[in-house]
C-alpha positions as CSV (number, residue, x, y, z in Angstrom):
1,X,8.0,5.9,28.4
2,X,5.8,3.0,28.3
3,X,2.0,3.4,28.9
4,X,-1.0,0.8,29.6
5,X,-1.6,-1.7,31.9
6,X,-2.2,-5.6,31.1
7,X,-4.9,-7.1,32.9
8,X,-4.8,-11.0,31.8
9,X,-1.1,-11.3,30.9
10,X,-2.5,-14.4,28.2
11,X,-5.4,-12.0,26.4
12,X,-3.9,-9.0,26.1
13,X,-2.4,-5.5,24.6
14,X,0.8,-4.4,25.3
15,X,2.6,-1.3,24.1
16,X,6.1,-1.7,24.4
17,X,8.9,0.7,25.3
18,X,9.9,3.2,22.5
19,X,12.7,1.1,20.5
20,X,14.1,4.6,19.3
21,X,17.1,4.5,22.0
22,X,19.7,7.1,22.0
23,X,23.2,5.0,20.9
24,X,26.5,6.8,21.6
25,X,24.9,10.5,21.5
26,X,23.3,9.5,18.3
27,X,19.5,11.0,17.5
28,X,17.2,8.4,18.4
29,X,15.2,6.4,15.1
30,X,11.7,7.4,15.6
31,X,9.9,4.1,16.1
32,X,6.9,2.9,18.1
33,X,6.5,-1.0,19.3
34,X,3.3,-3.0,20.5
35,X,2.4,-6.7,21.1
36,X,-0.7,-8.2,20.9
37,X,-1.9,-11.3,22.4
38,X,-5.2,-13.9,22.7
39,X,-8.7,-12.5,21.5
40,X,-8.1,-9.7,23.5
41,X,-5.2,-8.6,21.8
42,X,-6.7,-9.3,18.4
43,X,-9.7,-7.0,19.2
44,X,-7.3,-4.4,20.2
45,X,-5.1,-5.6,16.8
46,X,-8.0,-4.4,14.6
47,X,-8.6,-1.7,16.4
48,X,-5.2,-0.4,15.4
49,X,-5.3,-1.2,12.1
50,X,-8.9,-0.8,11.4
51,X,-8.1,2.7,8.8
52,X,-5.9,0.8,7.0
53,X,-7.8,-3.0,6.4
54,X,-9.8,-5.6,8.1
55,X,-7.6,-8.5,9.9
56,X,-8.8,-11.8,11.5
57,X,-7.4,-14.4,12.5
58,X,-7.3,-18.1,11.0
59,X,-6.5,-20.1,13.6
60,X,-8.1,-20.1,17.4
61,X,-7.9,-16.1,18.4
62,X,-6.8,-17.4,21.6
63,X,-3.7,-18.4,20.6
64,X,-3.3,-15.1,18.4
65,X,0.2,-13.3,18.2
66,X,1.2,-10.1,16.7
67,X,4.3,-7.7,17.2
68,X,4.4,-4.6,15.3
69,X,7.5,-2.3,15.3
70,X,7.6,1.1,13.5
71,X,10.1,3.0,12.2
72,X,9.7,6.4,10.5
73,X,12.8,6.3,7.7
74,X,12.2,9.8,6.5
75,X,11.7,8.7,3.0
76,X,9.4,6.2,4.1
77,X,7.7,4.2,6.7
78,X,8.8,0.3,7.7
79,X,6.7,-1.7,9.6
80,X,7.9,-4.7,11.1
81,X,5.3,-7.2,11.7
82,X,6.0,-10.9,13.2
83,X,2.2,-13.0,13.8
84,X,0.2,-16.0,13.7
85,X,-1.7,-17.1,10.6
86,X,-4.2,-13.4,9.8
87,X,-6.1,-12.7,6.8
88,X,-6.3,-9.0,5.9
89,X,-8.7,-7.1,4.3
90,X,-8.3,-3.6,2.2
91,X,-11.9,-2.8,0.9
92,X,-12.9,0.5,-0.9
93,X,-14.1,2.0,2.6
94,X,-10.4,1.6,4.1
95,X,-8.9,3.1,0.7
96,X,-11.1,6.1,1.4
97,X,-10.5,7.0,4.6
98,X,-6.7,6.1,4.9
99,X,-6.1,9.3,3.1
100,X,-2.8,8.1,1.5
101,X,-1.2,7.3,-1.6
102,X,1.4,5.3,-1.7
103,X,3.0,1.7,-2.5
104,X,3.5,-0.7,-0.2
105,X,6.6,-2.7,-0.6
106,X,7.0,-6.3,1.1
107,X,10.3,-8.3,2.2
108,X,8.9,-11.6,3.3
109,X,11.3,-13.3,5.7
110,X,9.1,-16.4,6.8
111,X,5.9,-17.8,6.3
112,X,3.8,-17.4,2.9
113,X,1.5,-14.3,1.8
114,X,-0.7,-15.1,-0.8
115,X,-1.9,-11.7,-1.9
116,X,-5.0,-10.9,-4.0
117,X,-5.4,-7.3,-5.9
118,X,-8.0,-7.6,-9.1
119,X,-6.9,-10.5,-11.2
120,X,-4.0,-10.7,-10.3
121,X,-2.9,-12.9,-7.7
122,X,0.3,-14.1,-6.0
123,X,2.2,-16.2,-3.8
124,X,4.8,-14.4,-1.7
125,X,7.3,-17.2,-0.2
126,X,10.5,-16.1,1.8
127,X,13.0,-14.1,0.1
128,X,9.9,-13.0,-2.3
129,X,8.8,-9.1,-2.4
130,X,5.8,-8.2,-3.3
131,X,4.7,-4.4,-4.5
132,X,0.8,-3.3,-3.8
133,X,-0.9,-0.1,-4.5
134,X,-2.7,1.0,-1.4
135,X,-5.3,2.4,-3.6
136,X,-6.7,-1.0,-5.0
137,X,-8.7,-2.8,-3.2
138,X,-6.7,-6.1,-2.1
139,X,-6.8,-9.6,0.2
140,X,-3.5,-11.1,1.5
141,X,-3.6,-13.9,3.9
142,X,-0.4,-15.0,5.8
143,X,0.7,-18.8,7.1
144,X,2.7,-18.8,9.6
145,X,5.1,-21.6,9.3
146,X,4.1,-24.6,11.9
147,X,4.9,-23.6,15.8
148,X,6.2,-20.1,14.3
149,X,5.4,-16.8,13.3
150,X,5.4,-15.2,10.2
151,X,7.3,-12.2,9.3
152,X,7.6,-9.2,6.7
153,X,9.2,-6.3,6.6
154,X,7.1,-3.5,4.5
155,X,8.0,-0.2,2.8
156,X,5.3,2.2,2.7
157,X,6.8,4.7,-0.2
158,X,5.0,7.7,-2.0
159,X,3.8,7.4,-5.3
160,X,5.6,9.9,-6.1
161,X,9.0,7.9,-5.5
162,X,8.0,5.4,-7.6
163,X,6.3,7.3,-10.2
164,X,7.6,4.8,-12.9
165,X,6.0,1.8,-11.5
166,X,2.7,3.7,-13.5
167,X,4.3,2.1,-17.0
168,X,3.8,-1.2,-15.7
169,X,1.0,-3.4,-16.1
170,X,-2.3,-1.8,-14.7
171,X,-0.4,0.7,-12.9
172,X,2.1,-1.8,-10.9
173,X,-0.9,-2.6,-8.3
174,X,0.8,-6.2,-7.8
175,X,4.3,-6.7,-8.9
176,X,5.9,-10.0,-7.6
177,X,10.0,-10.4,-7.2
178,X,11.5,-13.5,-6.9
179,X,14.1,-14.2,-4.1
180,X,16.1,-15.8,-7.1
181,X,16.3,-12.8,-8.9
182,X,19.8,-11.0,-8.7
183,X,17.4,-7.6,-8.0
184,X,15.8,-8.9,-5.4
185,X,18.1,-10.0,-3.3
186,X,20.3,-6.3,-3.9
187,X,17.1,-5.4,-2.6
188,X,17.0,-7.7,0.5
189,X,20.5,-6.4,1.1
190,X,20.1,-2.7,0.8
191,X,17.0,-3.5,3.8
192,X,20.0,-4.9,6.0
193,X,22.3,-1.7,5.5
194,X,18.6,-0.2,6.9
195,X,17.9,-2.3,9.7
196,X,21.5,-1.9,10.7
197,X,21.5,1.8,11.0
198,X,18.2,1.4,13.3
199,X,20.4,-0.7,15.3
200,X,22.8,1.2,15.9
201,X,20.3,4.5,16.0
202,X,22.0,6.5,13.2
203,X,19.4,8.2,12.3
204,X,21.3,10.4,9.6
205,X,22.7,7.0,8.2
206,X,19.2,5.7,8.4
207,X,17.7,8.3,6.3
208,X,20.3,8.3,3.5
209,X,20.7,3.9,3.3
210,X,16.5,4.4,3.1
211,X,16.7,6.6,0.3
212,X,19.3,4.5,-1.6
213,X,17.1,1.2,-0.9
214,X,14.0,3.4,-2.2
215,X,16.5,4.8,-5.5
216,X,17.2,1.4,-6.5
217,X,13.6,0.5,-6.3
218,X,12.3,3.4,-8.6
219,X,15.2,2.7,-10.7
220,X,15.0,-1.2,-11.3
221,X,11.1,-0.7,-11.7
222,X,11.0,1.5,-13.9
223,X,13.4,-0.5,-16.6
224,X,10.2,-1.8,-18.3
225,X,9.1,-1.2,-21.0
226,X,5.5,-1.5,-23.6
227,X,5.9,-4.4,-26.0
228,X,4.2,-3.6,-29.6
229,X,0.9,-4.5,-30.4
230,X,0.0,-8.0,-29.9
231,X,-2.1,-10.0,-31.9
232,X,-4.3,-13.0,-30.2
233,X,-2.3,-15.7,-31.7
234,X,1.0,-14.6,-31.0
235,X,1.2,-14.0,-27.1
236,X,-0.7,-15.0,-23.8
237,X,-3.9,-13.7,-23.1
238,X,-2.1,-12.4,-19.9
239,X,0.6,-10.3,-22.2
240,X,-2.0,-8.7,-23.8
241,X,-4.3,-7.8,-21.1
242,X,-0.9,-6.0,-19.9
243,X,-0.5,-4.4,-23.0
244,X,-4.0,-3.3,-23.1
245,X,-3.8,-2.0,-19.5
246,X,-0.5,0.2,-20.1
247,X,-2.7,1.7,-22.7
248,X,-5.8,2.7,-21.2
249,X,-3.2,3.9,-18.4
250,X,-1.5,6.4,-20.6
251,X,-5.1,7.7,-22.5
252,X,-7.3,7.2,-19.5
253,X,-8.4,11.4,-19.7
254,X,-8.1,11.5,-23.4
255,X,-11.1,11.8,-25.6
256,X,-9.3,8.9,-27.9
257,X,-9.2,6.0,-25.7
258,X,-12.0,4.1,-27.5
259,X,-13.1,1.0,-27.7
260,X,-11.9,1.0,-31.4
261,X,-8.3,2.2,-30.1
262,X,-8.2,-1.2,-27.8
263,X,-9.5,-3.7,-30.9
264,X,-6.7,-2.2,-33.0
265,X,-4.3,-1.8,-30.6
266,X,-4.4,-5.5,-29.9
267,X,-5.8,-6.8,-33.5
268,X,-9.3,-8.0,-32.1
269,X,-12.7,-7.8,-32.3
270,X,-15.3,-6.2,-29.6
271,X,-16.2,-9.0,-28.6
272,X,-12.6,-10.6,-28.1
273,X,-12.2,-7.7,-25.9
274,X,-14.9,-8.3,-23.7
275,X,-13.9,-11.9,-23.4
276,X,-10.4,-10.5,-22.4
277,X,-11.9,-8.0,-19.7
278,X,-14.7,-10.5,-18.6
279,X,-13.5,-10.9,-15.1
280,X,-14.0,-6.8,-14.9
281,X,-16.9,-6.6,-16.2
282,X,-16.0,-5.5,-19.5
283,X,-13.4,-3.1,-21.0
284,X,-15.9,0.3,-20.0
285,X,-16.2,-0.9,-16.5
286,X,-12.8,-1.5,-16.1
287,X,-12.0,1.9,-17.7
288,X,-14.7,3.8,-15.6
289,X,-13.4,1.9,-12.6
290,X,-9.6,3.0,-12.9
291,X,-10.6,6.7,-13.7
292,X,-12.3,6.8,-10.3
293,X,-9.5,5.3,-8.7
294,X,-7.4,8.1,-10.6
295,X,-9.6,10.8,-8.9
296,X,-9.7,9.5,-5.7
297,X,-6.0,9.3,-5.5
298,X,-6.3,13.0,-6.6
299,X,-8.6,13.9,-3.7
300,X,-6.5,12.4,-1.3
301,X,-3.2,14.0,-2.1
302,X,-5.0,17.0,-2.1
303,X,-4.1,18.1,-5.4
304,X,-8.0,18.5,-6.4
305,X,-8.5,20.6,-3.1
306,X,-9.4,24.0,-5.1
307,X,-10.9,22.1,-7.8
308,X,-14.6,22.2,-8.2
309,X,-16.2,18.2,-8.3
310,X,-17.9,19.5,-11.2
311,X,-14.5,20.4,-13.3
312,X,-12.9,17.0,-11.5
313,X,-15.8,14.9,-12.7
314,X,-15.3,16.3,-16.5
315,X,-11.7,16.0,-16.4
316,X,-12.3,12.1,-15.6
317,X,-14.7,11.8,-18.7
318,X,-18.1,12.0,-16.2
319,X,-20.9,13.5,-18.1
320,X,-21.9,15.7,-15.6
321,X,-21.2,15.9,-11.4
322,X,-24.1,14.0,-10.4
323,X,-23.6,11.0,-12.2
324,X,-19.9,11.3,-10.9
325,X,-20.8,11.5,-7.4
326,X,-23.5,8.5,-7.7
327,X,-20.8,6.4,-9.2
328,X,-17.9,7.1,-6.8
329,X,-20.4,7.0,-3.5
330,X,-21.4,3.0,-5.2
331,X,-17.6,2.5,-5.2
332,X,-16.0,4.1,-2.6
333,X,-19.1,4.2,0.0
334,X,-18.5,7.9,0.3
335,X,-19.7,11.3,-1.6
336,X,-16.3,12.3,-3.8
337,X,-16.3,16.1,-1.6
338,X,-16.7,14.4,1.9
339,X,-13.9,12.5,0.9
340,X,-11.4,15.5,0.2
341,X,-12.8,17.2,3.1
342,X,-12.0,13.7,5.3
343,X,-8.2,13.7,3.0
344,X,-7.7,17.3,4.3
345,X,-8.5,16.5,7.7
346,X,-6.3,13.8,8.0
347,X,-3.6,15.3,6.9
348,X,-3.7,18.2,8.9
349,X,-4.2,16.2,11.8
350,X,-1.0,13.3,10.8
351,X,1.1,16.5,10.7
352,X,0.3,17.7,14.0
353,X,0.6,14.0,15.8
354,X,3.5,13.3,13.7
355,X,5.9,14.5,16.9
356,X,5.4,13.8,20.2
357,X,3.4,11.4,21.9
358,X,0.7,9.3,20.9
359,X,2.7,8.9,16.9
360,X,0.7,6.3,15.0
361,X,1.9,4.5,12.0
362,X,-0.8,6.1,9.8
363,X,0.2,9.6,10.7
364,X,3.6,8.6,9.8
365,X,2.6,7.2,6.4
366,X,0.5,10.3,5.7
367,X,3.2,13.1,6.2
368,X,5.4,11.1,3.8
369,X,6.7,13.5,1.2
370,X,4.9,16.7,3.1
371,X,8.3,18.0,4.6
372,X,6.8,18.0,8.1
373,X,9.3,17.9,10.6
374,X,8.6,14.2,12.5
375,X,9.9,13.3,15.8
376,X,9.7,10.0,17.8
377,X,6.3,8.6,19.1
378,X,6.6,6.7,23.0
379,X,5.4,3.3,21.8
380,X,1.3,4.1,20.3
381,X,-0.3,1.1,18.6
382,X,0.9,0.5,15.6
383,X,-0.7,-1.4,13.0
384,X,1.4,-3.3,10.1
């Protein structure tokens, strides 16, 4: 059933109709639809979304236009997302209190994302798909074409499913497909054989054409592999920055990731490497920054819940809990045990609104891989 009232028709909110129809004595797809419209409907636009990042608008919010459907796959959560021209926003705050961990994967149909995570950068044209760690901080703005909307389909997929993107440069935090590529467009068609079975509301067909799309993801990402050690004259500085990063990945809690391990690794001197991690701040920033990120992702998922902050802090090479918790609060705006008790809340809470009325896209994406039993929201706002 539809809820809400719209008081000016041109400035508004409007939650649409649930899209998750009964077909033919089929289960319905759970799925929740809104449309947002004029500066009121981008207040009420951030509003929905304001967990997950910060979104404005970049052209008059007058003219503003968003419709967000979304559809809970079982092995993941697709948001549909047609709007004007937005720039989003996903600071350390968001990352903290989403209480997920997951990738985002996104099918850009029309319109250009250029997407920001760290140094890396991209442009995302149609037919591109872009793959972004939802625990790095990241900037992506989106042109709509002229006298049209943009649109992207997006995958949010446990970490867990895609466990091999962690070879990949820095952890896979911004991976960039072309539409050329023979991959991508497999891909692109295994997201049809998707959207078809929402269609049609097969939700049994649904779930098992989501998990082959979400197969041949892990599987084609996770084909890459470490070249050897590079020396400064031989390759880009970009290859070896990559080559660096899969390292520190792969020692970040061992007591042998040194300084000395990165020079040899890479056949430089100190101060080569600094030069190399000089937009980080310098190869111990960027190695004290990434084993925060690790243990936040760990107090999220909850798999740090019985752990003492003291033991977590050790584990993650902190000299002692205090200077831990000073350096994750300066990150992450938040004390690392009012995070996990935030984490825990959440998920509790996603479980429990999972079914039944009132579903939000956020609830959805946290109960991903929980086994709770999901039903169908009645058209809540839903952000992309």
């Amino acid at each position: 059933m539809c809820s809400g009232s719209v008081t000016d028709p041109a400035s508004s909110y409007r939650p649409a109709c649930d899209t998750g129809a009964t077909v033919a004595g089929r289960s319905a797809v759970p799925a929740s639809d809104a449309v947002y419209e004029g500066a009121a409907g981008l207040r009420a636009y951030r509003e929905a979304s304001h967990e997950m990042h910060a979104v404005s608008a970049r052209d008059d919010p007058r003219s503003f236009r968003a419709h967000c459907r979304v559809y809970h796959l079982g092995a993941a959560v697709l948001t549909d997302v047609r709007s004007s021209s937005l720039r989003y926003s996903r600071a350390a705050r968001h990352i903290a209190h989403c209480a997920y961990d997951h990738y985002q994967v996104t099918f850009n149909l029309s319109g250009e994302i250029h997407c920001r995570s760290a140094r890396q950068s991209a442009i995302v044209r149609p037919g591109d798909i872009v793959v972004l760690d939802t625990t790095r901080e990241t900037e992506a703005t989106v042109d709509a074409p002229d006298r049209g909307s943009a649109r992207a389909l997006t995958l949010f997929v446990p970490r867990a499913a895609l466990a091999a993107l962690q070879r990949a440069p820095a952890g896979g935090h911004l991976l960039l497909l072309s539409g050329e590529r023979r991959l991508t467009r497999s891909l692109h068609d295994h997201l049809s054989q998707v959207l078809t079975a929402i269609e049609v509301g097969a939700q049994a067909e649904l779930h098992a054409a989501a998990q082959r799309l979400v197969g041949l993801l892990a599987d084609s990402l996770g084909g890459r592999r470490e070249p050897p050690g590079l020396a400064l004259g031989q390759e880009k500085r970009g290859s070896i920055l990559d080559s660096l990063e899969r390292l520190i990945e792969r020692r970040l809690n061992s007591p042998t990731l040194s300084l000395g391990l990165l020079c040899s690794h890479c056949g430089c001197s100190r101060a080569t490497l600094y030069r190399l991690f000089d937009a980080e701040g310098g190869p111990i920033r960027y190695i004290r920054q990434r084993r925060l990120e690790r243990a936040l992702r760990e107090l999220i998922s909850g798999s740090a819940s019985d752990r003492p902050i003291l033991q977590l802090a050790l584990r993650h090479r902190f000299a002692s809990e205090a200077t831990f918790n000073r350096a994750f609060r300066r990150t992450f705006g938040i004390p690392p045990g009012e995070l996990r008790d935030i984490a825990a809340r959440s998920r509790r809470a996603a479980v429990l609104h999972a079914d039944g009325d009132g579903a939000q896209a956020i609830n959805w994406i946290r109960t991903l891989g929980q086994g709770a039993e999901r039903g169908a929201g009645d058209g809540s706002r839903a952000g992309p």
